[in-house]
C-alpha positions in Angstrom: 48.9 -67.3 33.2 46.6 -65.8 35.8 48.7 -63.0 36.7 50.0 -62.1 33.0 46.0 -62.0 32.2 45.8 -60.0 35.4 48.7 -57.2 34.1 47.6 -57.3 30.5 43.9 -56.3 32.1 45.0 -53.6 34.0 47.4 -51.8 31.0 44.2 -51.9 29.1 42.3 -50.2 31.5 44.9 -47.7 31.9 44.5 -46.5 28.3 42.2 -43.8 27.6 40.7 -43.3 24.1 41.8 -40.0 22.3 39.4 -37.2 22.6 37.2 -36.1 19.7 38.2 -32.8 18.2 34.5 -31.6 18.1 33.5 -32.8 21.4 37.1 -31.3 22.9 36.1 -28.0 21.2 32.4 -28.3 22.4 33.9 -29.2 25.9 36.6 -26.3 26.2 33.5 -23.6 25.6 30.6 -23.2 27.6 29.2 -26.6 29.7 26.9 -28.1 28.0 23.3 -27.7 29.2 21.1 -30.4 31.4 18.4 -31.5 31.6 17.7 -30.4 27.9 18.1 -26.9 28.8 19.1 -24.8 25.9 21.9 -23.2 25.9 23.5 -20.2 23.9 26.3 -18.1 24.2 26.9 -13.9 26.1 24.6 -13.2 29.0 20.8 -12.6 28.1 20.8 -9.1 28.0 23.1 -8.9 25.5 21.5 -11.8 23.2 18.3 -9.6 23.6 20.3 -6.4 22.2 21.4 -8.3 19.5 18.4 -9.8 18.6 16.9 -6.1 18.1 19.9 -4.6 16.4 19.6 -7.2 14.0 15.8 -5.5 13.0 17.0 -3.3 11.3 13.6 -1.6 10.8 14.0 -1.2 14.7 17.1 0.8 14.5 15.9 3.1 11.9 12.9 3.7 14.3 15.2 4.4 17.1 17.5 6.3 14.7 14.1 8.6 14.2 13.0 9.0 18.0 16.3 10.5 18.8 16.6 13.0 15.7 13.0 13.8 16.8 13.7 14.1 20.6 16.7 16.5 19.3 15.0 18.1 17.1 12.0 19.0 19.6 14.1 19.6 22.7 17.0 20.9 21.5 16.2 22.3 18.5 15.1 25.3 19.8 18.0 26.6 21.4 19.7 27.0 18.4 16.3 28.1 16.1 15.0 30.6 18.4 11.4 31.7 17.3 8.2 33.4 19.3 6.0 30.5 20.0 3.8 32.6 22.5 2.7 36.0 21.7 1.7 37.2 18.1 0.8 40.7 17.0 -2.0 40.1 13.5 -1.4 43.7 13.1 2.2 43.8 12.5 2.7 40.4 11.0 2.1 39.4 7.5 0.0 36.5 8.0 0.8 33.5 5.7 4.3 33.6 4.4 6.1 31.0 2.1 9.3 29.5 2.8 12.3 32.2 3.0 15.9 32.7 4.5 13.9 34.2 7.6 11.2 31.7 7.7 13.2 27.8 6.5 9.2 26.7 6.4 7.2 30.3 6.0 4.6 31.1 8.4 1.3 30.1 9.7 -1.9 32.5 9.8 -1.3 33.7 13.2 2.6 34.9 12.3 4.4 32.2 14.0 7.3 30.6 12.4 6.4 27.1 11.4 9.7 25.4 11.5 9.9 26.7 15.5 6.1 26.1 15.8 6.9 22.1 14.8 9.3 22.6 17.6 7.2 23.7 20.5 4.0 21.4 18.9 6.1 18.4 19.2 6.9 18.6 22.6 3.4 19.1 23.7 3.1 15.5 21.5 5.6 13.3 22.5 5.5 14.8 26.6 1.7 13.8 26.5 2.4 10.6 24.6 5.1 8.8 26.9 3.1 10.6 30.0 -0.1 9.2 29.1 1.1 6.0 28.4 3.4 5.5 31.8 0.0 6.0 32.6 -2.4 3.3 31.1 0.5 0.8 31.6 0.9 1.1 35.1 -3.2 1.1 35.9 -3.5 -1.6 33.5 -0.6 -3.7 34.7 -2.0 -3.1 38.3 -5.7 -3.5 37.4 -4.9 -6.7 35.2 -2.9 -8.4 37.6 -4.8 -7.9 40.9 -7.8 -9.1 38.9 -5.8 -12.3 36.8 -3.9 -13.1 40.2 -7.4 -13.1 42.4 -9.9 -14.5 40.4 -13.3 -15.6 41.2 -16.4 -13.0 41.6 -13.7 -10.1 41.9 -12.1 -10.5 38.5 -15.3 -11.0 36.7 -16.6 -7.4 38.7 -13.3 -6.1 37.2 -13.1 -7.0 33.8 -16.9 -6.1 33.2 -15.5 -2.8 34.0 -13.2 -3.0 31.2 -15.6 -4.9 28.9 -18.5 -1.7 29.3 -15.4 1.0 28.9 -14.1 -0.9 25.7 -17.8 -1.1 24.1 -17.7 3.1 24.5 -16.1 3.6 21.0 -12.8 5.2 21.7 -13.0 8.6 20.0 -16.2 9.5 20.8 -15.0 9.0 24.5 -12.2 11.0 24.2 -14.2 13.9 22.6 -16.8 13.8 25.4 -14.1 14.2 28.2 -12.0 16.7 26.1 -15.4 18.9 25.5 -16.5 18.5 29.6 -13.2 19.3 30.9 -11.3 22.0 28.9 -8.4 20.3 28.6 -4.9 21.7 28.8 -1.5 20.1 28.6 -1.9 18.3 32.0 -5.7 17.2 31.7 -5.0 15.9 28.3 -2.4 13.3 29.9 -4.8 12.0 32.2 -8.0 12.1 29.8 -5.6 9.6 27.0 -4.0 7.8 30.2 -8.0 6.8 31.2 -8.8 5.7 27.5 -5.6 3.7 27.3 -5.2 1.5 30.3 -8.3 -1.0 29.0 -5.6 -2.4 27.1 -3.7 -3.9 28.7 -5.2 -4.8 31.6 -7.0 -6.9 29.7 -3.4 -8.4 28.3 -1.7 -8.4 31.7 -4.5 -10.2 33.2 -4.2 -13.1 30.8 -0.9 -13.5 31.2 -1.3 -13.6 34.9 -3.8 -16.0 34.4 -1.0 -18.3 33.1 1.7 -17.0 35.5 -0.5 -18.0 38.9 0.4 -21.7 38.3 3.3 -22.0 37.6 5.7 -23.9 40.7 7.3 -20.7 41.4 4.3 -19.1 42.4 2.8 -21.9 43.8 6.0 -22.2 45.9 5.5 -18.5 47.2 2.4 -19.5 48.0 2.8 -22.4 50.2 5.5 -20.6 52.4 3.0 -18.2 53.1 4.3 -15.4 51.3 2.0 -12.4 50.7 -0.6 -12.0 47.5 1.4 -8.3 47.2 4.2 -10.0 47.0 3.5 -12.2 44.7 2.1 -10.3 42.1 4.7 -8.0 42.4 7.5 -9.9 42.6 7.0 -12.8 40.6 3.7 -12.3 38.3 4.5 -8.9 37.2 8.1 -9.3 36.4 7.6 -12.3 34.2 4.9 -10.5 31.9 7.4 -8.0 31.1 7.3 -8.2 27.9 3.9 -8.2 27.4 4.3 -5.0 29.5 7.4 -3.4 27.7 5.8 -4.2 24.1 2.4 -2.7 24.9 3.6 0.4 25.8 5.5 1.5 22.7 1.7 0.8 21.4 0.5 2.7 23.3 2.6 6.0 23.1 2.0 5.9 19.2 -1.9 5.2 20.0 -1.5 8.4 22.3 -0.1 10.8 20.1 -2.7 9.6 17.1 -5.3 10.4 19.8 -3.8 13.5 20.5 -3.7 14.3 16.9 -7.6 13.6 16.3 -8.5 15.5 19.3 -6.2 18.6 17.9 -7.3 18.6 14.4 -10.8 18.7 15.9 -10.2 21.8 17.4 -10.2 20.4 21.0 -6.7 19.9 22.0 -4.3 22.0 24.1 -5.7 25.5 23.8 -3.9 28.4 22.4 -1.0 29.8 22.1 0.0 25.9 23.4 0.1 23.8 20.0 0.5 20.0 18.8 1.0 18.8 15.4 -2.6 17.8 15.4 -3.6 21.3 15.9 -1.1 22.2 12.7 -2.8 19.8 10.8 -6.5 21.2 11.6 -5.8 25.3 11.0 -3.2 24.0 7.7 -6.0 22.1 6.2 -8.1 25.3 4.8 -5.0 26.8 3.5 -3.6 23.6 1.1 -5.9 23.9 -1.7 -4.5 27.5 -2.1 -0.7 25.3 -2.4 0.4 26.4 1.1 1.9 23.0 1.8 3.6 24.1 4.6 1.2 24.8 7.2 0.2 21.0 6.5 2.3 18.4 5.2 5.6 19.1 7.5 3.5 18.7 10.7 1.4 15.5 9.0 5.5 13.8 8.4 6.3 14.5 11.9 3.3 12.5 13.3 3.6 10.0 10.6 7.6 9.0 11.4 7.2 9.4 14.9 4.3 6.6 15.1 5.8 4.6 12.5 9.2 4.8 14.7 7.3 3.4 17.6 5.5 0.6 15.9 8.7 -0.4 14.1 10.2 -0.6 18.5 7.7 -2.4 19.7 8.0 -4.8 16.6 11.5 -5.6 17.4 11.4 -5.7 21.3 8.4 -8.3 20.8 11.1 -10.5 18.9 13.2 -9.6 21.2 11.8 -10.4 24.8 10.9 -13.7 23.0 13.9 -15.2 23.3 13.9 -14.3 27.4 10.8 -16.4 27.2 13.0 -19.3 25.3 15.5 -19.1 27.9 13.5 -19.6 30.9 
């Protein structure tokens, strides 16, 4: 009896239940995650893209930033127009819209339609210059002072705290009145207003960032503050980073625009659509809309367009957060 229980035990243990069809399915795809790690599907750059292509406001934004960018850049070499010199004598001034002029003309003679052109890349060149620029002071300035702490931080973010108190604009018209500014000047003049930003957001993220293990683990080999901060602290606020700088190329051009309208932006014959807006405005109670509401659209669609970005890569980078 012994060794028929004996054989009966071990045919038994030789069977093996049948498989779940869910589980099987769940089993032939991707392993499933440990440690309650979640798991999802496509490598993470490509479940970021999607997440943004599915905003759809964000592809309507990036739709308009390239028909913009075209329009700006390229625009002109099939629309050619005299955007330097201008003769009052032999011009007629203020012209409506005609087969010569798609958009009429502007008091000085120049064609409008070409004058959007050449205004609009004075905007958007000072806009993304300006804003490469407060990102990478503020990213350096927040993070040295986040990653540090202590008396230096608090020296640093005074700093910041007494510049942000300075309201913005009248800032911006101070410098623009002391130094003259052209094309170049401009960049750094919105560049120094703009970096307060987000230093002040980078150095609360690193703030966060400085204790985590990894860092701590850099640490404790002996690896070097540099090195840390830029290799670890920096990387990981990326997002911040990324979606504060779309703000701050649309903040840039609006500044641009104020100072322009004002009368104290890039300096003639150089134009922005700011400076459109400030010599159209006399003219629109007479019904000469188009020395005013074409280069008021422009500046309108191209913030809008960068809002609508940063909107969507916010939503985006959060799911690099969720997979960490």
């Amino acid at each position: 009896m012994s060794a028929v229980n004996e054989q009966l035990a071990t045919s038994v243990a030789g069977i093996t239940p049948p498989a779940s069809p869910g589980l099987d399915g769940a089993l032939q795809g991707d392993q499933a995650p440990s440690g309650g790690e979640a798991g999802a599907s496509g490598s993470l750059g490509r479940i970021i893209l999607r997440v943004f292509l599915e905003n759809r406001l964000a592809v309507v934004g990036v739709g308009i930033l390239v028909f913009m960018f075209l329009f700006c850049f390229v625009g002109p070499i099939f629309y050619h127009t005299n955007q330097t010199y201008s003769n009052l004598y032999t011009s007629a001034g203020v012209q409506p819209p005609s087969a010569a002029h798609v958009l009429g003309t502007d008091p000085n003679g120049f064609d409008v339609l070409g004058r959007l052109m050449y205004a609009g890349q004075t905007s958007l060149e000072v806009g993304l210059a300006a804003a490469a620029i407060a990102t990478v002071v503020g990213v350096l300035w927040g993070a040295t002072s986040g990653f540090f702490g202590g008396i230096l931080d608090a020296f640093m973010m005074r700093i910041v705290d007494v510049l942000l108190s300075i309201p913005a604009l009248f800032l911006l018209i101070i410098l623009a009145v002391l130094f003259h500014p052209d094309k170049i000047t401009l960049i750094f003049i919105l560049g120094f207003l703009a970096w307060l930003t987000p230093a002040r957001l980078v150095r609360g993220e690193t703030l966060s960032l400085r204790t985590r293990e990894y860092v701590q683990a850099v640490r404790v080999m002996g690896g070097k503050s540099r090195r840390m901060v830029t290799r670890h602290i920096i990387p990981n606020a990326i997002g911040t980073i990324v979606v504060n700088a779309t703000f701050q190329v649309a903040d840039a051009i609006l500044y641009l625009a104020a100072l322009g309208f004002l009368g104290l932006g890039v300096q003639f014959p150089q134009a922005d659509w700011g400076q459109m807006l400030g010599q159209g405005e006399p003219y629109l109670p007479n019904g000469d809309w188009w020395l005013l509401i074409p280069a008021g659209l422009c500046i309108v669609l191209v913030v809008v367009a960068f809002n609508f970005i940063g909107d969507a890569l916010r939503d985006s980078l959060e799911v690099r957060l969720q997979r960490r």
